[in-house]
C-alpha positions, 0 to 999 in steps of 0.5 A: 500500500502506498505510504501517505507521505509517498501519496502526497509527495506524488500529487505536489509533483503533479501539481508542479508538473502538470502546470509545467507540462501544460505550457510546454505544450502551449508554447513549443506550437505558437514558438513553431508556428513563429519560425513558419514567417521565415520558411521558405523566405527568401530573404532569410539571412544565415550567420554561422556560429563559432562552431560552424552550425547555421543560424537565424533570425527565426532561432532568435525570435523563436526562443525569446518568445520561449524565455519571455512565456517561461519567465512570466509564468515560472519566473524562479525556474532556470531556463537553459537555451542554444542561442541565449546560454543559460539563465540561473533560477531558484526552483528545483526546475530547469527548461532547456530549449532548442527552438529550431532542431534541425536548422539546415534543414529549415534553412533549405526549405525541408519541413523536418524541423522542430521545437523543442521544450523540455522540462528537468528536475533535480532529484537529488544533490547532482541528480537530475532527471528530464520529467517534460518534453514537447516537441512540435513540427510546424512545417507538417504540423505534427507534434509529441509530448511527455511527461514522466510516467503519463505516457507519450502523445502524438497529435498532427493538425486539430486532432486530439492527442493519441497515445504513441507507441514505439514498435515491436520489430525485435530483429536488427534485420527487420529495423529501420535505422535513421541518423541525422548526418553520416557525415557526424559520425567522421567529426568523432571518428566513428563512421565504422559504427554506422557501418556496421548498424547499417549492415545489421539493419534492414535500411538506413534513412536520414530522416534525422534530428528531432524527427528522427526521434519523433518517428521511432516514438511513434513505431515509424522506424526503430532505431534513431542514433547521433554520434554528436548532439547537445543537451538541448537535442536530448532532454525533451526527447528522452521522456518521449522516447522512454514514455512510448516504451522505448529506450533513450542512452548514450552508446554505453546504454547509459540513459543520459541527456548530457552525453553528447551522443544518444540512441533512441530505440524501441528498447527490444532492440537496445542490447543489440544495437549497444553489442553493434556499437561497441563489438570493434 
């Protein structure tokens, strides 16, 4: 039987949670439907930032409207984004950002792209957890979202959130495998890796980024892996992953956002991908 104490420290969590949750969901779409003005726009200017990634005005405008919803409403949360760095809050609560993943692609006129919202939590001195992420593709208008232990939902248009699922392919010779770029895996000396997955694997697509998590949450493909990524690309997707019954890690098979590498996969198939990944 659950103990009193137990029973009330779950209903403060989703007193905190659901709130949370609830403007993720909000402003992930209208910060979407802010970069569509820029889509497709020929006028659209690109800086490159010091690491070589793309930059615009739409990134810009997209996460100042993140900060300036979250602020209003949570204003003692921190708030962790890709164009604006960090800002300190005094909640146990931390949003981190991304409000466009998968800049080439919107820059090149590709609607594979999307913001992303998600919500972290300290649960113990240097322990956190991802509890939110929502992420919303503008270009197909279709989105996802999370939250720890109610499950995982996928929506496109006005219809009503169904429940995602991952899928039941349990051989690697029946999976579909995505990745965001080959080209990254050279940038850590690892295209042997895709190799052998691509070999193992019934066939690979770049259908990559936030969307590639998207599709293997929704039992579209079974296996989405970056070789480099932020933790603005990992926190929301790994509750959407884990919530759809899947399993998110870095390539030792520890579920992390702060790795610099992820796999997200239907879970049956981790062991087997972790053994590919690691078998030089």
């Amino acid at each position: 039987m659950m103990s009193a104490l137990l029973k009330k420290k779950m209903h403060s969590m989703s007193t905190e949670v659901n709130p949370r949750l609830e403007l993720a969901n909000r402003i992930a779409v209208e910060a979407g439907k802010i970069t569509l003005k820029h889509f497709r726009n020929a006028s659209l200017s690109v800086i490159k930032k010091g690491d070589g990634s793309p930059l615009t005005i739409a990134d810009q405008e997209s996460e100042t409207f993140l900060r300036e919803q979250i602020a209003a409403s949570f204003p003692d949360d921190a708030i962790v984004g890709e164009e604006y760095g960090a800002t300190e809050g005094t909640s146990p609560y931390t949003w981190i950002l991304d409000p466009i993943d998968g800049t080439k692609s919107f820059i090149s006129g590709v609607p594979l792209y999307g913001t992303m919202v998600a919500v972290e939590r300290e649960v113990s001195s240097g322990n956190r957890e991802s509890l939110i992420g929502s992420v919303y593709l503008p270009g197909i208008d279709e989105g996802i979202f999370a939250s720890k232990s109610n499950g995982a939902w996928y929506f496109t248009g006005d219809a009503s959130p169904s429940r995602a699922q991952v899928s039941k392919t349990s051989t690697l010779s029946d999976a579909v495998l995505v990745t965001s770029e080959v080209e990254t895996f050279d940038e850590r000396d690892a295209r042997d890796v895709y190799t052998r997955l691509a070999a193992a694997t019934w066939f690979s697509r770049t259908w990559g980024d936030v969307y590639g998590y998207l599709l293997v949450a929704t039992g579209r493909v079974d296996i989405m892996i970056d070789p480099i990524l932020n933790v603005w690309d990992a926190a929301a997707v790994q509750p959407i992953i884990q919530e759809a019954g899947g399993r998110f890690s870095d390539w030792s098979g520890t579920s992390r956002i702060d790795a610099g590498e992820a796999i997200g996969s239907n879970g049956i198939l981790h062991e087997d991908i972790l053994r590919v990944i690691n078998s030089d």
